[in-house]
N, C-alpha and C positions, 0 to 999 in steps of 0.2 A: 367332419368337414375340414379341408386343409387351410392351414394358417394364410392369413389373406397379407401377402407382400406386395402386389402389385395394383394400383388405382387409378382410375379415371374419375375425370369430375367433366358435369354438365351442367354448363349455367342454361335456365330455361328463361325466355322471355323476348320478346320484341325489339321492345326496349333498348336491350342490351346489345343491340344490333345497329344503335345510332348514335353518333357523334355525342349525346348528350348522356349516357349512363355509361359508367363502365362496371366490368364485372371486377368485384374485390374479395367476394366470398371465396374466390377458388385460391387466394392467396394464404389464405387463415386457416383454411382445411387442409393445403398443403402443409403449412408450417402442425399442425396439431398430425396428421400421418405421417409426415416424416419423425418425429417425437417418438412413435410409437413400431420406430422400423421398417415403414411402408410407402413404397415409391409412387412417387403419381409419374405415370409413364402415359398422359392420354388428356387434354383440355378440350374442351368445344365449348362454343354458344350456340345457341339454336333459337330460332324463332317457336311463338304459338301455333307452328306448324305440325300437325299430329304424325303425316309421313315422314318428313325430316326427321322429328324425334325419334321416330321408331324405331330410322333406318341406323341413329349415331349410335341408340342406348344398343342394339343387337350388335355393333361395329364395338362398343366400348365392350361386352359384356365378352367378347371373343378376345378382348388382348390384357383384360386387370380380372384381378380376384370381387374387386371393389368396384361398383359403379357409387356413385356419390352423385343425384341430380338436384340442383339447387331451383326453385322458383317452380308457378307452374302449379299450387293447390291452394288457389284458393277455391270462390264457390260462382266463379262466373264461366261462360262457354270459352272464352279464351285459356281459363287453368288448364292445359289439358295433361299433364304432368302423370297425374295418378291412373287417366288412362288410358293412355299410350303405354305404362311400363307393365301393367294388368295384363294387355291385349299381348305384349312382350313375352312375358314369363308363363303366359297359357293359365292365367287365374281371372276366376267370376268374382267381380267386383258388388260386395253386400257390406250393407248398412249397418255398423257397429251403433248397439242403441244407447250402449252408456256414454258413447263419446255425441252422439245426438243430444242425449240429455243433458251433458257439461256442456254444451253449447248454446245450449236454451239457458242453463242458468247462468253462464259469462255473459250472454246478451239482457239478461234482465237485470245484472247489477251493475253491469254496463252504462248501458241504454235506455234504461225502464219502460223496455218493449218488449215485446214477442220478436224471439228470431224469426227472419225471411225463409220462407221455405226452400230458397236458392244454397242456403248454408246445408243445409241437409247432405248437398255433394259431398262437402268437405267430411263428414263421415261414412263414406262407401272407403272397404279398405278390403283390399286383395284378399284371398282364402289364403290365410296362414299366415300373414304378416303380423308383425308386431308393430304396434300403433304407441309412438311417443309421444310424451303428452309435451304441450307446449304451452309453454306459462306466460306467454309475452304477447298470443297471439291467439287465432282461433286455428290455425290451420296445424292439424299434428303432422309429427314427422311420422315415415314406416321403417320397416327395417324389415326385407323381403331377402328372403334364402330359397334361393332355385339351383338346386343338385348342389353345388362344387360352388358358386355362386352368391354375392349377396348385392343387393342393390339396396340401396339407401335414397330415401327422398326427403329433405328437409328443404323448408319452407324457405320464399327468397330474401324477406327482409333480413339484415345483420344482428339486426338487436333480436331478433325471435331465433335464427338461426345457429348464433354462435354459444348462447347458455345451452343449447340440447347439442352442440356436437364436444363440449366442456365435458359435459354429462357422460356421455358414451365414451368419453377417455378412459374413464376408471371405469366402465360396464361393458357395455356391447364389443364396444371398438377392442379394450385392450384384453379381451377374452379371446377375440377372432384374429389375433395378430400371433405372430413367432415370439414377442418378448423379447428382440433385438433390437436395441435404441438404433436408430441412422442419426449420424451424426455428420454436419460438413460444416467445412471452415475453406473460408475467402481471401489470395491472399492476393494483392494487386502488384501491378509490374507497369514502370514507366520507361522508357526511353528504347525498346525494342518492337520490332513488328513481330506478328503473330506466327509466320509460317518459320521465321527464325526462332523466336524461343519452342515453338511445339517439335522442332528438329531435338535442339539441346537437350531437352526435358525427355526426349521418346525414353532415352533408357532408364530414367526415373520410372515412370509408369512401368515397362516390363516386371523391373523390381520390386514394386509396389504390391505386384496381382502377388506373388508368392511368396508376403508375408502370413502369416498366420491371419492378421487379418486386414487382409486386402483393403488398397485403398484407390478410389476410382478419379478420376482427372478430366477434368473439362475447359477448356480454354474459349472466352469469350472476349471480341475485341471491342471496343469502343473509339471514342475520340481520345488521342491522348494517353490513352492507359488500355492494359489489359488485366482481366480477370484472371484468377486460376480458381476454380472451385472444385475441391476437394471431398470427400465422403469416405465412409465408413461405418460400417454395421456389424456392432458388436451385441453380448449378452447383457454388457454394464455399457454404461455408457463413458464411463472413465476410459475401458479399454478404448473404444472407439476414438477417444476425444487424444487419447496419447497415439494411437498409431497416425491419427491425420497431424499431431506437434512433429513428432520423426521427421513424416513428408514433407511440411512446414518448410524446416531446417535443413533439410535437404536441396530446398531450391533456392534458398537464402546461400549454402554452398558454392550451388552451381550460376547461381545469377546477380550476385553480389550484391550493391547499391541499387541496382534495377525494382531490387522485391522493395515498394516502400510501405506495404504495410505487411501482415500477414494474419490479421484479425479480423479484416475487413472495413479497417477505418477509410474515411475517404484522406485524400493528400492536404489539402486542409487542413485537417485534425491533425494530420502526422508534423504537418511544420509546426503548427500550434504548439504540440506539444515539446518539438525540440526546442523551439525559443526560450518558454517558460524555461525549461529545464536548464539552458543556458544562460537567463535572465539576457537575452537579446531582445534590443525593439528595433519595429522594420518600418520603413515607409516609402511607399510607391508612386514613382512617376508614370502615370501612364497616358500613351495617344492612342494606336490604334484600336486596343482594349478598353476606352473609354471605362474605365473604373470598373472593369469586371474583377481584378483580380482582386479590388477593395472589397468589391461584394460577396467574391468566395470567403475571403478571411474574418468580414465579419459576418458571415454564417453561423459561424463554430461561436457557443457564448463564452464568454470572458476572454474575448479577441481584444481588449481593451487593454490587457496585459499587455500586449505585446505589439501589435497595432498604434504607430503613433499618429500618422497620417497617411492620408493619399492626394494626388491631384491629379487631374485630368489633363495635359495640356497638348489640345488638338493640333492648336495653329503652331507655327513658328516662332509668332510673337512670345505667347506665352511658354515656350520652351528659355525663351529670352530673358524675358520678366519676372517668370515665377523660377526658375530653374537656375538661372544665371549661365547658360548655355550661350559662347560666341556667336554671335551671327554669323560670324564671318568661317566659324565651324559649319554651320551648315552650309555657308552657300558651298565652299570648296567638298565637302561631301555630298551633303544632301541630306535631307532629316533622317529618314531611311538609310541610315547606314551605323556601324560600328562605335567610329568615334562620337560621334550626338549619341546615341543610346547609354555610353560608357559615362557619358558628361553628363546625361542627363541625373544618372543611377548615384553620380557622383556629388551634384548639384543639391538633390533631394535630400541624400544623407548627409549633406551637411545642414542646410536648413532645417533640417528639423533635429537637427544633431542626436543622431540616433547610432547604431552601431553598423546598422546593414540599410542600403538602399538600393530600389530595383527602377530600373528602366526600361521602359519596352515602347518599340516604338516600330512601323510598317504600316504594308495594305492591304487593307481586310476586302476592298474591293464592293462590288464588281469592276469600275472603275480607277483609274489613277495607276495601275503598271504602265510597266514597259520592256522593253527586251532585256534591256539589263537589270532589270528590279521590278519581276512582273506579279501579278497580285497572287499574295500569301507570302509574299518576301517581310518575314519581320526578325528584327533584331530583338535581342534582350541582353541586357548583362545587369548583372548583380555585383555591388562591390561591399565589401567590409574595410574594418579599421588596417588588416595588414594586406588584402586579398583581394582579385576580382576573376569576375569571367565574362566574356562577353561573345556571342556568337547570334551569326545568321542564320536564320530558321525557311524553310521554304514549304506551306501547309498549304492542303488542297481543300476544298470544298466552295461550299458559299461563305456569306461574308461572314453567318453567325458561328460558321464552322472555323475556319479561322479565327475569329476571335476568341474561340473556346480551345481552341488547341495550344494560342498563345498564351492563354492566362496560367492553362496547367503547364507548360513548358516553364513559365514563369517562376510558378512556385516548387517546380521541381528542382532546377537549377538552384533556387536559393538553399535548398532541401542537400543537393549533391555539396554546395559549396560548404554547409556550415559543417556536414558529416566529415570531408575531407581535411578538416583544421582543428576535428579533436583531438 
């Protein structure tokens, strides 16, 4: 049989088809096949529908080596999991009796009853399958090989599921695979849009494919930041892990201050980190952001380092009172502008006499623009003991999308300014 590199996972269940469960198993089975150099190139959910399933497992079993169905065997008419993949793979579904009979004795030391004769299901197992046993749970997993083919069926709960796919790391699984770690690393990128860095980067990747060993590139964009996700599939996994640092280093080259992680820290962690390491503390005025940017920073623990304060100041007034902000600055600007944001960044770091203090201030909307300052117009600047920066930002979306673009823009400025004065 050939080395199985390529996988599909199917979560089975109804359930999993409403607002109220989501699927996570296919999370953790990804991360355990990628480990073992095999790509999940294939997700679905599917309802306790027997034609549906039929139609995906025959759709999965045409494009992966690996089908992986999650949920779906227990002992009621809605399990229909074990057979639908039966009816799939052209096997007559018979009653394995010793897994009958560990069944009867899990429900008597259980239970101190006799099993229902409804569990008796859960022991019919495909012609040729191999039946894994499960310690957590009543319902085994199989392990079905049709020609060139294997399908996999483990049970849907996490706790039953994730010790028997542990198990088949060092057995089934890491027998049936090439022996090729995949390995990938994430590295983030702020202050460019997506169709511009994947131009710069094109001839990166060219030159990537024909190293010895190749390394593959994915760019995903977000609010605020973008992804680069990296891979590579070696014999060691050192190799793997050193040709994706190369790449790493390569885009940190060509994209300079842009790359602010390359580990896959969030930006948060990364300010965090430069403060500590400068022994810098910060504290933030903020209005249109109503205290998000306090709340990203203190995400990260021991934000207390470096974190001395924040304050929220929506109105006027309190840009006034708490900030020490001229009135008569804002009326001849307008809160929403330049100088009040610089005052404000200014105002903060003195009160709490700190080294760095940020200001951010605009409209997150729907209301409150206008032609000249229409909503997503927000200011920020950041100022230090010798240094500032201040600039207007113009973010589209709704109002929680603007405020999530301003807070990262926020701490990424702070991020460009301190890099800039090492």
């Amino acid at each position: 049989m050939k080395p199985v590199l390529r996988a599909a996972i199917v979560a089975v269940g109804s359930e999993l088809l409403t607002p109220s469960r989501i699927d996570t198993n296919s999370l953790f089975i990804t991360e355990k096949l990628n480990a073992l150099g095999v790509d999940v190139i294939l997700k679905a959910v599917v309802g306790d529908d027997r034609d549906e399933l039929a139609q995906v497992v025959r759709l999965a079993m045409t494009r992966a080596d690996l089908v992986v169905c999650c949920g779906g065997l227990g002992p009621t008419d809605d399990d229909v999991t074990r057979d639908v993949v039966a009816g799939v793979v052209g096997r007559r579904l018979q009653e394995d009796l010793a897994m009958t009979e560990r069944l009867r004795v899990r429900f008597a030391a259980r239970f101190a009853g006799a099993m229902p004769e409804i569990n008796r299901r859960q022991a019919m197992v495909p012609e040729g399958a191999r039946v894994l046993e499960n310690l957590h749970g009543s319902a085994p997993g199989l392990w079905i090989e049709a020609e060139d083919k294997v399908v996999l069926l483990l049970p849907g709960p996490p706790r039953e599921l994730k010790p028997m796919v542990e198990h088949l790391m060092s057995g089934l699984l890491h027998e049936h695979t090439a022996g090729r770690a995949l390995v990938r690393r994430v590295l983030k990128v702020a202050g460019r849009i997506e169709s511009q860095t994947e131009e710069v980067l094109r001839p990166l990747y060219a030159r990537w494919r024909q190293w010895a060993i190749p390394v593959d590139a994915t760019i995903l964009a977000s609010l605020g930041q973008l992804e680069l996700h990296l891979s590579a599939r070696a014999a060691m996994r050192d190799q793997a892990a050193d040709a994706l640092r190369r790449a790493a280093q390569d885009v940190v080259d060509v994209l300079g201050l842009d790359v602010f992680s390359t580990d896959g820290q969030d930006l948060e962690e990364v300010l965090g980190d430069l403060l500590v390491a400068r022994g810098e503390r910060i504290a933030l005025a903020e209005s249109c952001t109503g205290g998000l940017i306090a709340s990203r920073l203190t995400d990260v623990a021991g934000s207390s380092r470096y974190l001395e304060r924040g304050v929220v100041v929506y109105s006027n007034e309190a840009k006034t009172d708490l900030l020490g902000v001229p009135a008569a600055l804002i009326a001849e600007h307008g809160a929403v502008s330049e100088p009040v944001g610089q005052a404000m960044a200014e105002g903060i770091r003195a009160r709490a006499k700190v080294s760095i203090g940020v200001g951010v201030t605009g409209i997150a909307g729907p209301g409150g623009g206008s032609e000249a300052k229409p909503v997503g117009t927000v200011v920020i600047a950041a100022v230090t003991n010798d240094s500032a920066r201040v600039r207007t930002f113009h973010f589209r979306g709704e109002r929680d999308q603007v405020k999530s673009q301003a807070a990262q823009a926020a701490i990424d400025m702070v991020r460009r300014l301190l890099l800039s004065t090492v």
